[in-house]
C-alpha positions in Angstrom: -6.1 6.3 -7.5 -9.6 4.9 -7.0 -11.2 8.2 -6.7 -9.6 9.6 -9.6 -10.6 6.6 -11.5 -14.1 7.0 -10.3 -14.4 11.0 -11.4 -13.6 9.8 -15.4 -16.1 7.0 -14.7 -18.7 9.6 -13.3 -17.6 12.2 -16.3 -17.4 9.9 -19.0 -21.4 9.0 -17.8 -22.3 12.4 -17.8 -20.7 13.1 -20.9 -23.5 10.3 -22.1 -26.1 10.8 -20.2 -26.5 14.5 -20.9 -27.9 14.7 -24.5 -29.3 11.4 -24.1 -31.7 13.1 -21.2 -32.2 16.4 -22.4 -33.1 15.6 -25.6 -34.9 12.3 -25.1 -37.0 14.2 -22.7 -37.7 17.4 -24.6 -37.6 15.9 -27.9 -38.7 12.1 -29.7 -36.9 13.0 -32.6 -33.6 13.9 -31.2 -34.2 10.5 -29.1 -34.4 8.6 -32.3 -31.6 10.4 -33.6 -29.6 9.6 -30.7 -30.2 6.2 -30.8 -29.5 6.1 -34.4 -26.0 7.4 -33.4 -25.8 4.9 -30.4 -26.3 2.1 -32.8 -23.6 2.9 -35.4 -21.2 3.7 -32.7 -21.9 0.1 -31.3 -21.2 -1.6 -34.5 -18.6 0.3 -35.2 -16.4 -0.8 -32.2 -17.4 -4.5 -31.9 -16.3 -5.0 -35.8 -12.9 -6.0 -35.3 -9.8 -6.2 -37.7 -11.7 -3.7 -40.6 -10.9 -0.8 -42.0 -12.4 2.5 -40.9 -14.7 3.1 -44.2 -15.7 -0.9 -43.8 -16.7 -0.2 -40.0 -18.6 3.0 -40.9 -20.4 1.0 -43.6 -21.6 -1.4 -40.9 -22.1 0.9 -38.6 -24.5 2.9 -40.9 -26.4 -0.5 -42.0 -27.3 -1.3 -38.0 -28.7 2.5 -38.1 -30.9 2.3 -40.8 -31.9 -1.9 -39.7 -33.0 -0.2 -36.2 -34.7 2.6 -37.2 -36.7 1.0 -40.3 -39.4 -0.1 -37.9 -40.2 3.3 -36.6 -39.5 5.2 -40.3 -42.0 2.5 -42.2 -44.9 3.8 -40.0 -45.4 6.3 -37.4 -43.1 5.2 -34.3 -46.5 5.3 -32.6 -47.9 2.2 -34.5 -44.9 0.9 -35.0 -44.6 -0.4 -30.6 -48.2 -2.1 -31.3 -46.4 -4.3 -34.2 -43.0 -4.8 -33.1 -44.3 -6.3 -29.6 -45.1 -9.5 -30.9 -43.5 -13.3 -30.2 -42.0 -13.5 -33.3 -40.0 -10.4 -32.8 -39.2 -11.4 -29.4 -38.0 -15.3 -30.5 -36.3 -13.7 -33.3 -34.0 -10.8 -31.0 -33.3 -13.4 -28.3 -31.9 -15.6 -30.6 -29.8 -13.0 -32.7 -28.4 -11.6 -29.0 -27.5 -15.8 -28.1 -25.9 -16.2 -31.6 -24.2 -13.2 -31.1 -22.4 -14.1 -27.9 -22.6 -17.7 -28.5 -20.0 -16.4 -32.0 -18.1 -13.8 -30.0 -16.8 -15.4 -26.6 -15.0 -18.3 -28.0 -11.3 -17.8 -27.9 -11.6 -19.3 -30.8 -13.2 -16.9 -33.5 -11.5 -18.2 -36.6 -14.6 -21.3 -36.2 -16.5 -19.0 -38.0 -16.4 -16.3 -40.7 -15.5 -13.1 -40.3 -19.1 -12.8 -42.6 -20.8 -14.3 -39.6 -18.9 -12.0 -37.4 -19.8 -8.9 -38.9 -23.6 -9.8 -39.4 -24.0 -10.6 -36.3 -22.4 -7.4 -34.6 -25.2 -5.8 -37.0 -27.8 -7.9 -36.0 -27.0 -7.5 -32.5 -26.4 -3.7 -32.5 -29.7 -3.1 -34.1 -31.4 -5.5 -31.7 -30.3 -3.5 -28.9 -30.9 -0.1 -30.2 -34.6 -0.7 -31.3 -35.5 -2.1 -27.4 -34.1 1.1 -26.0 -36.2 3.1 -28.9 -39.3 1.1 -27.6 -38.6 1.8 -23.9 -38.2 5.4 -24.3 -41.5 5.8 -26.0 -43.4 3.5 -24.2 -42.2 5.1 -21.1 -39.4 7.6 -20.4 -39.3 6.8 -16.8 -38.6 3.2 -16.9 -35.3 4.7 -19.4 -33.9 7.1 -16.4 -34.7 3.9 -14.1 -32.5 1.2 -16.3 -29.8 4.0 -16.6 -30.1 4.5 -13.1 -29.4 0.8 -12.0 -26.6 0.0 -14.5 -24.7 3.6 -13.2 -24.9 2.4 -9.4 -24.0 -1.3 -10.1 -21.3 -0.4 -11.8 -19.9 2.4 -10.0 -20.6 0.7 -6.6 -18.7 -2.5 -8.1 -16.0 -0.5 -8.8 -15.7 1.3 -5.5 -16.5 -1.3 -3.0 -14.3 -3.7 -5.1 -11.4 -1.4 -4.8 -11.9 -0.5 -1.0 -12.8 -3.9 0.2 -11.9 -6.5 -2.6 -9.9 -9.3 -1.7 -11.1 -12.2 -4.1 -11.2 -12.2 -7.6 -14.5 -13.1 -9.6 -13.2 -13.9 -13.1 -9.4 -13.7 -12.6 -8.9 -14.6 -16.4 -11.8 -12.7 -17.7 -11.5 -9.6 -15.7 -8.7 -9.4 -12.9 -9.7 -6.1 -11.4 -13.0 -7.3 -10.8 -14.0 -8.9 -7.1 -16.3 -10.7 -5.7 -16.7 -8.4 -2.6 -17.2 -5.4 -5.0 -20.3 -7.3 -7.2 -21.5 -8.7 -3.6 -21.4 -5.1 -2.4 -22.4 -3.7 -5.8 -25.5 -6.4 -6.0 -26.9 -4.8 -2.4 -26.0 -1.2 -2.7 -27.9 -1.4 -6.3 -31.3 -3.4 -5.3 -31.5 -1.1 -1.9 -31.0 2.5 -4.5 -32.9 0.2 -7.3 -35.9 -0.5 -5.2 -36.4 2.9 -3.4 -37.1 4.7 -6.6 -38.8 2.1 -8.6 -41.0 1.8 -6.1 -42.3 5.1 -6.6 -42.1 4.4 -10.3 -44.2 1.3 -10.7 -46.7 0.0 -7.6 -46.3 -4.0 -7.0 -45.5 -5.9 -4.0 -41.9 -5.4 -2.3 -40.6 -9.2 -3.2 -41.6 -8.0 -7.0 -39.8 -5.0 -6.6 -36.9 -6.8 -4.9 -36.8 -9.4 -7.7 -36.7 -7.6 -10.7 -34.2 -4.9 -9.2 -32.1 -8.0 -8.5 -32.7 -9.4 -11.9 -31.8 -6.0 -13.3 -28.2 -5.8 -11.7 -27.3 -9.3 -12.0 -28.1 -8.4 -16.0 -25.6 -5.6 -15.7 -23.1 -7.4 -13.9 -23.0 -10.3 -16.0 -23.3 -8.3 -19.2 -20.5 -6.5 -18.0 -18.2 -9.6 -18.0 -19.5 -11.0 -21.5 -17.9 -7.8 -23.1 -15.0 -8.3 -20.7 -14.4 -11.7 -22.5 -14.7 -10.5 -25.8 -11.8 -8.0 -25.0 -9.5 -10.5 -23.6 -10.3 -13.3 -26.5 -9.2 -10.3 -28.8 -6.6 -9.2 -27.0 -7.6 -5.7 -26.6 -7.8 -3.1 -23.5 -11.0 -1.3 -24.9 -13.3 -1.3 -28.1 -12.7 2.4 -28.9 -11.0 5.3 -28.0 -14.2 7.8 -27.5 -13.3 8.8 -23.8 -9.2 9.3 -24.3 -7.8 7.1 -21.7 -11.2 5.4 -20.9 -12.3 3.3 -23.9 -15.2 3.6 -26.0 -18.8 3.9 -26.3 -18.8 0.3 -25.3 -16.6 0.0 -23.1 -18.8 2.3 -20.9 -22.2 1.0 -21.5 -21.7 -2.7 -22.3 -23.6 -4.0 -18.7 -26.9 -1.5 -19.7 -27.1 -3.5 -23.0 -27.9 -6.4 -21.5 -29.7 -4.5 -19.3 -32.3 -2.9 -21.3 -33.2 -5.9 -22.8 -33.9 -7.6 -19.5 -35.6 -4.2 -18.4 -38.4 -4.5 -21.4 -39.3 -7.9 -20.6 -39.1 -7.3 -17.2 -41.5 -4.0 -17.3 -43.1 -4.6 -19.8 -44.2 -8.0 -20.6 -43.9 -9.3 -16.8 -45.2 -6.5 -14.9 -47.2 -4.7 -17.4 -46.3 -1.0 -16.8 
């Protein structure tokens, strides 16, 4: 059971993770394309309770919001004026708003307008860091996808080998705290090797933001966990048949990515 579990986890990655590296590495404007894609998909699944054409709307909207940076100028320019505070202030407090809304049990405080708009918000937020990683540096991309696969696939291994204790019984039951432990160490010890040959700092740095970096996955993991269960749902699509959607498989890397920029760089200065 837990191995055949793991092979849709591994193929539902590499059904992901295969255009997203070829033609991110080959080509800037497939990447952009890509991410275009990524972005609608997003919004698409965390709109809840819409119509199809009404989610496809939104999803569209959160396209065209994250790519307007990089289509108003070159994409080149564009990373010179979109790393600025106010940016920054502005995308941190859209992604606290958005889980700040979203968590709650109970929703109906606020307006399905408010809702939507910030599923938008968010989704574009998201989408334009992982555009600005992947042109600022492609490496640092293969890196933060590299982390969020190991933590979440060792999580899911060790947990189910070795688990005993549940983390967040009401938020995610099949989650343990022996498999995050064991997921935490596995990742940092993986993490650190390659980054290491990736960026040159000192080995606490290295060990710090690798640990940063998987706690990020970890507990962005469980944040979209919670918004399932307050909505009383097994997954946000149906992409992978019998394995969720889009989200459902990358919900801890987009958290993750937005740690990763900060982390590499604004703090370390790649």
């Amino acid at each position: 059971m837990v191995l055949s579990n793991l092979r849709l986890r591994i193929l539902s990655i590499v059904c992901i993770l295969s255009p997203i590296l070829f033609l991110t590495l080959y080509s800037d404007i497939f990447a952009f394309l890509i991410i275009f894609s990524m972005s609608c998909l997003i919004v698409y699944e965390l709109i809840p309770n819409q119509n199809k054409n009404q989610k496809i709307i939104y999803g569209l909207i959160a396209g065209i919001i994250s790519m307007l940076p990089f289509i108003i100028n070159s994409y080149y320019d564009s990373v010179s004026k979109i790393q600025n505070n106010t940016f920054y202030i502005v995308s941190i407090l859209i992604t606290l708003l958005f889980f700040l809304l979203h968590i709650p049990r109970k929703t109906h405080l606020t307006s399905i307008f408010t809702n939507n708009l910030t599923s938008i918000l968010f989704g574009s937020i998201v989408s334009i860091y992982i555009a600005l990683i992947l042109i600022i540096n492609k490496n640092i991309f293969l890196l933060l996808l590299l982390i969020t696969t190991i933590s979440d696939s060792s999580s899911f291994v060790i947990g189910k080998m070795f688990g005993k204790n549940q983390l967040a019984k009401s938020i995610s039951p099949g989650k343990t705290i022996e498999g995050a432990i064991g997921g935490i160490i596995l990742t940092i010890i993986i993490g650190s090797f390659v980054s290491s040959m990736l960026v040159k700092t000192t080995i606490l740095t290295t060990i710090t933001y690798n640990l940063t970096l998987v706690l990020s996955a970890q507990i962005g993991d469980l944040l979209f966990s919670k918004i399932k269960r307050n909505r009383n749902i097994k997954d946000f699509g149906k992409l992978f048949p019998g394995h969720g959607g889009l989200i459902d498989r990358v919900d801890s890397s987009l958290v993750t990515f937005m740690f990763g920029y900060f982390i590499f760089f604004e703090w370390i200065k790649v």
